[in-house]
C-alpha positions as CSV (number, residue, x, y, z in Angstrom):
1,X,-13.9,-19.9,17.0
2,X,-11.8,-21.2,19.9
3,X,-13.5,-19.9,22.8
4,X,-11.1,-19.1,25.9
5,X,-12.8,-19.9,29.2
6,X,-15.6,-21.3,30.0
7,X,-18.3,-18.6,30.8
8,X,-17.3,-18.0,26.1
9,X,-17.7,-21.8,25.7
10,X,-21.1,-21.7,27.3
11,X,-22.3,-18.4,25.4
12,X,-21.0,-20.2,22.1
13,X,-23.1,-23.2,23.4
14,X,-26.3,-21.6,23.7
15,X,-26.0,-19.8,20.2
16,X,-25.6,-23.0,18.2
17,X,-28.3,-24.4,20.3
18,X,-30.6,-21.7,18.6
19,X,-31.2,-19.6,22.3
20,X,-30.6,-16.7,20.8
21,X,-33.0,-14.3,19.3
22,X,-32.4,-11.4,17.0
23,X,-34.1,-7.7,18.4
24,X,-33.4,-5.9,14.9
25,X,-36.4,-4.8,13.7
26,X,-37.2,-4.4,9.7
27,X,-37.1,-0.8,10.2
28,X,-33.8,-0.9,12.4
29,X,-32.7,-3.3,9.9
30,X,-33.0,-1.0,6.7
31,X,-31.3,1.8,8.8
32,X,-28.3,-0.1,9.2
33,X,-28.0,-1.2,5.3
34,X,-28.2,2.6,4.5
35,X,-25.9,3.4,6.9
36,X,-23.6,0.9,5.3
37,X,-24.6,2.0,1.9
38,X,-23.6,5.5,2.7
39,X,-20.1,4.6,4.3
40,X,-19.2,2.4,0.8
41,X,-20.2,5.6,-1.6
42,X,-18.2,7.8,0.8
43,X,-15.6,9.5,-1.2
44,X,-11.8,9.9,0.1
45,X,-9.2,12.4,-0.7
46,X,-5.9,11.0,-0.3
47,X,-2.2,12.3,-1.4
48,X,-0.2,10.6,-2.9
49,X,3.6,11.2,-4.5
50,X,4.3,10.0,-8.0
51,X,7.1,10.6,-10.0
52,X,7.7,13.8,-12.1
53,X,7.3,11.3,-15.3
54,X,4.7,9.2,-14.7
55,X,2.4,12.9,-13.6
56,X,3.2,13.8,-17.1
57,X,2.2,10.7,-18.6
58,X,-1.1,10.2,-16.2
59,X,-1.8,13.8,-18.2
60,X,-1.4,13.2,-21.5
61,X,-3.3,9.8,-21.1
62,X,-6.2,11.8,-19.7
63,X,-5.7,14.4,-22.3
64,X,-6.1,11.8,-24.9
65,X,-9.2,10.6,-22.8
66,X,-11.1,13.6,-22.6
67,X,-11.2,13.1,-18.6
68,X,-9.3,15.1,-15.8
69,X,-6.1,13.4,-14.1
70,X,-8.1,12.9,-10.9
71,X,-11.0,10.8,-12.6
72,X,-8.2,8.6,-14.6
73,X,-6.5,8.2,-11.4
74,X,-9.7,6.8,-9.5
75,X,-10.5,4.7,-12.6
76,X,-7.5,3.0,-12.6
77,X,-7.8,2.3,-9.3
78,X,-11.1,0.8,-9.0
79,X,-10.5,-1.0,-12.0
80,X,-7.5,-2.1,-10.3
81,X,-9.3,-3.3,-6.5
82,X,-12.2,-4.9,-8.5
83,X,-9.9,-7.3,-10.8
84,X,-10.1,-6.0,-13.7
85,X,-6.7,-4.5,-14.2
86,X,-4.0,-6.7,-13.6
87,X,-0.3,-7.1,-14.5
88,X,1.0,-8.6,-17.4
89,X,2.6,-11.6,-17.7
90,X,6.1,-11.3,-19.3
């Protein structure tokens, strides 16, 4: 951090120095990790336009899966944001 006058350089000063205390509580503490918790499990609707042919071939994949087009969807895309889908290489 590059602080920018010098009122920042001395606050940045007196935190590496260890002047600083922390005023969470434990119980304050565990409120905020549910509250973070909470907002990561938080479900989203979006929208989203696909072509006519790749809707029919999202179905018939989830057809063959057993699973509804909205739970293949999400799959893929959490499999795709954690790393474990990724493009081939040709």
């Amino acid at each position: 951090m590059i602080p920018n006058d010098f009122e920042e350089s001395e606050i940045v000063d007196s935190f590496e120095r260890g002047e600083w205390q922390s005023v969470l509580t434990p119980a304050r503490r565990k409120q905020h990790q549910l509250y973070a918790k909470n907002t990561l499990l938080r479900n989203k609707q979006v929208k989203v336009r696909i072509s006519l042919k790749d809707w029919r071939n999202i179905q018939l994949k989830a057809m063959a899966e057993g699973i509804s087009c909205q739970a293949l969807m999400s799959t893929i895309l959490h499999n795709y944001t954690a790393g474990r889908l990724v493009d081939k290489v040709a």
